[in-house]
Every structure is written in structure tokens, then in C-alpha cells.
C-alpha positions in Angstrom: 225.9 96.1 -71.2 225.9 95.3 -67.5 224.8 98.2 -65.2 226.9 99.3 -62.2 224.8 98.6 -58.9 225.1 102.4 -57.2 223.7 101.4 -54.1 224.8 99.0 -51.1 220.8 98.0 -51.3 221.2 97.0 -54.5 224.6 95.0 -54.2 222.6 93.0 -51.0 220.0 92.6 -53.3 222.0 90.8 -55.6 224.2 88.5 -53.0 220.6 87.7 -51.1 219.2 86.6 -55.1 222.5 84.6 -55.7 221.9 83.0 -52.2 218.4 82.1 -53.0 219.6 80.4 -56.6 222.4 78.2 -54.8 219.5 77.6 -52.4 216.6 76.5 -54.9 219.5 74.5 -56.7 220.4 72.7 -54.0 216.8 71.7 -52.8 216.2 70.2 -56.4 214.3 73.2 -58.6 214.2 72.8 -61.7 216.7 74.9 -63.8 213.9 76.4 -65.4 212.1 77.7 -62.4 215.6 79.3 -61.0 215.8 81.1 -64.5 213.1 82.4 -64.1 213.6 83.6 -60.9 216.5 85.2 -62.3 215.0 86.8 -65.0 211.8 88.4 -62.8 214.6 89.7 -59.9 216.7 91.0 -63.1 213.5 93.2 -64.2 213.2 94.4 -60.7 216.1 95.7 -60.3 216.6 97.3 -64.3 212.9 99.1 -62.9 214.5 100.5 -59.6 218.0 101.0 -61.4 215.6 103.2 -65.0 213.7 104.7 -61.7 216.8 106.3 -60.1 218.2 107.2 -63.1 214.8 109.4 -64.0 214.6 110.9 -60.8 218.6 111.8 -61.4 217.8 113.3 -64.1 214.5 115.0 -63.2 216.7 116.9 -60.2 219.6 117.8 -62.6 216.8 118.8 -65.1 215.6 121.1 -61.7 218.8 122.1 -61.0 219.4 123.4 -64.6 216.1 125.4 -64.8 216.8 127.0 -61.0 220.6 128.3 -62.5 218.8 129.6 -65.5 216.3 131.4 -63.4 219.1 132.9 -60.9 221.0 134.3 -64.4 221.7 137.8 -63.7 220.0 140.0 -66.6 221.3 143.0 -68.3 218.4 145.7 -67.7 220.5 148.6 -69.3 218.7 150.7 -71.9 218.7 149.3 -74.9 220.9 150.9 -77.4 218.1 150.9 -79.7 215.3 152.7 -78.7 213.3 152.3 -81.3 213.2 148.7 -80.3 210.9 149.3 -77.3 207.0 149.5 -78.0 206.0 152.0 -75.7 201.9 152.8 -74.6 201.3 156.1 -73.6 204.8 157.0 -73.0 205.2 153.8 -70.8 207.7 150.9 -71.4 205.7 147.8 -72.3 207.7 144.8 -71.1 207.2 141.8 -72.3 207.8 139.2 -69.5 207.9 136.0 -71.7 
């Protein structure tokens, strides 16, 4: 599964690596060493793509827990009183 470069810094990323393998070809490397040139740019950029993608999802994660704490609340009386522990006549609220 290939991923989807989301950024115009990536997709220069990857022309300016496909440059420098025609390059290093052309000059005589070895296969081998342009392979593995290859394969040390591709971890790179799966690092930076895993990286956005965490961050993504740490600010939807955010986003999520900020909506849940701007929920309205129903503070009506409870129709069942008898559900509320009371101490001295006060509510007790539990806040968890």
C-alpha cells in the first residue's frame, strides 16, 4: 500500500530523491548504494508521513474531548430524589 504524499514538501522531496538516483546512476554508483539510498529516504519520509498522521490525530483526539466538555448538561432535579445523597440537608455532587 503506497501512501498519498499530502504535502507539496513531500512531493519536492520525492522529485529532488528521484533526481539524485538518475544523478548517482549516471555518475557510475553502484546499484546497491542507490537502493539504499532509496530505502533510507523511503524511512524518512514513512517517519514524517506516521508523524503527521499522529499529530492529526492527537488534534482530532483534542477536538473530540473539547466538544464533549462544551456538551450542554441537563441540571434538572432528578425525578428520583432518593437518588441524591444529601449531608446535612445539602446536595453532595459528585463531580467525576
Amino acid at each position: 500500500m503506497m501512501i498519498e504524499p499530502r504535502s507539496t514538501a513531500t512531493i519536492r522531496a520525492l522529485a529532488s530523491l528521484a533526481e539524485l538516483s538518475a544523478n548517482q546512476l549516471e555518475e557510475g554508483v553502484s546499484v546497491e548504494e542507490v537502493i539504499a539510498t532509496l530505502r533510507k529516504a523511503a524511512e524518512a519520509v514513512k517517519s514524517v508521513v506516521e508523524a503527521e498522521e499522529e499529530a492529526e490525530w492527537a488534534a482530532e483526539e483534542e477536538a473530540a474531548d473539547l466538544a464533549q466538555d462544551l456538551t450542554p448538561m441537563d441540571l434538572s432535579e432528578s425525578e428520583d430524589e432518593d437518588d441524591v445523597e444529601t449531608e446535612n440537608d445539602q446536595p453532595v455532587l459528585n463531580a467525576g
